[in-house]
C-alpha positions in Angstrom: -85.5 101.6 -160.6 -88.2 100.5 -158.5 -87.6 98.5 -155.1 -89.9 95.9 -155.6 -88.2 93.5 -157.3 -89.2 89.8 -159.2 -86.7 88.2 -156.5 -89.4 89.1 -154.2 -91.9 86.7 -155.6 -92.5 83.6 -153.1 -95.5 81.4 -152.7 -97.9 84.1 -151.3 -100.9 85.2 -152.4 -99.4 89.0 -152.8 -96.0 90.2 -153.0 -94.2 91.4 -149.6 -91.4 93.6 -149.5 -89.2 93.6 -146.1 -88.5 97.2 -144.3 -88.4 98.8 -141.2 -90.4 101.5 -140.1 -91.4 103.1 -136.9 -95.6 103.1 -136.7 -98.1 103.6 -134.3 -101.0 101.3 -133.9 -104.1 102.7 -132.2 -106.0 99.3 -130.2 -109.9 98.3 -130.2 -109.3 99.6 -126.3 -108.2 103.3 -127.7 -104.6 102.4 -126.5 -101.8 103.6 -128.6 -98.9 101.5 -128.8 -95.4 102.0 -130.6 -94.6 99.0 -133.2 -92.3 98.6 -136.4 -93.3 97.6 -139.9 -91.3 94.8 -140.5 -93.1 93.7 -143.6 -95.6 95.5 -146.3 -97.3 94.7 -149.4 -100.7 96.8 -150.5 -103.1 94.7 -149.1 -101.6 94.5 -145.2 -98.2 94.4 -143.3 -96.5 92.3 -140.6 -95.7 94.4 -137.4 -93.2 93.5 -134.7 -95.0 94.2 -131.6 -97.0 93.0 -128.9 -100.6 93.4 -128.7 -103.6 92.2 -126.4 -106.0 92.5 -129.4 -107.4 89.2 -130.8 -107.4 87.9 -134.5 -110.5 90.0 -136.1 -110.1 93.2 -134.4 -110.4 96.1 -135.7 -107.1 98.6 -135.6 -106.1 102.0 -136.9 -102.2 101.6 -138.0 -100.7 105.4 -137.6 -97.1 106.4 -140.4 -96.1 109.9 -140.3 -97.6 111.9 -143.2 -100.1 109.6 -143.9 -103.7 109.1 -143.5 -104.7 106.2 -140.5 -105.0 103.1 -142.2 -107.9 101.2 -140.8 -106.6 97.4 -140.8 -107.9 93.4 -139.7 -105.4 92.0 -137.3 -105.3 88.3 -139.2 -102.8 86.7 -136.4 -100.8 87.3 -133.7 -97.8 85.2 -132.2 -97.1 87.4 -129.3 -94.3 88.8 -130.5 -95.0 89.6 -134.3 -99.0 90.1 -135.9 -100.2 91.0 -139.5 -102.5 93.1 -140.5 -105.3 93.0 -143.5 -105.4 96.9 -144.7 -109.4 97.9 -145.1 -108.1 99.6 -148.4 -105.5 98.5 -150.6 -102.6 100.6 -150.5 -101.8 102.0 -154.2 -98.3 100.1 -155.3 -96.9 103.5 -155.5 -97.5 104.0 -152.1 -95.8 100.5 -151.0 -92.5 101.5 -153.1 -92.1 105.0 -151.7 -92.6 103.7 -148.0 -89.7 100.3 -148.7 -87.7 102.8 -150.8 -87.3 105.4 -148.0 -87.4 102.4 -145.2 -85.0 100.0 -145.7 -85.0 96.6 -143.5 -82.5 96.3 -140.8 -79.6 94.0 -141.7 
């Protein structure tokens, strides 16, 4: 049984799935900077941190055992931003990664 589920569906352009996932996020100034995964789908993510960077930046989104992701910062509230992924993840990808990181209740 697959995590992603039709419950899921909202009215997005892609389908998001909720987990929680320590990442790193490497900065347009080279500056690393811890943040969690709050949010995925395969074409970007929302991330709980905080981040100087400015909407059209360019940033490298670090999760153990994978590649660096190479990703759009589309917004930024201060306290939460999302990201626009280069390179579609694969869906396979997405359900492994909200399967093995659940969302905080």
């Amino acid at each position: 049984m697959s995590a992603l589920r039709q419950e899921d569906l909202d009215d997005r352009r892609e389908l998001r799935w909720p987990c929680w996932l320590s990442v790193t996020v490497r900065t347009t100034d080279l500056t690393k900077r811890p943040a969690a995964l709050v949010e995925l789908s395969q074409r970007g993510c929302r991330l709980e941190m905080s981040t100087p960077s400015r909407a059209g930046d360019t940033l490298l989104l670090l999760i153990n055992g994978m590649q660096p992701l190479s990703a759009t910062l589309v917004w930024n509230d201060g306290h939460y931003c999302g990201l626009s992924f280069q390179h579609p993840l694969h869906i396979a990808v997405v359900d492994h990664l909200v399967r093995q990181n659940p969302a905080r209740a």
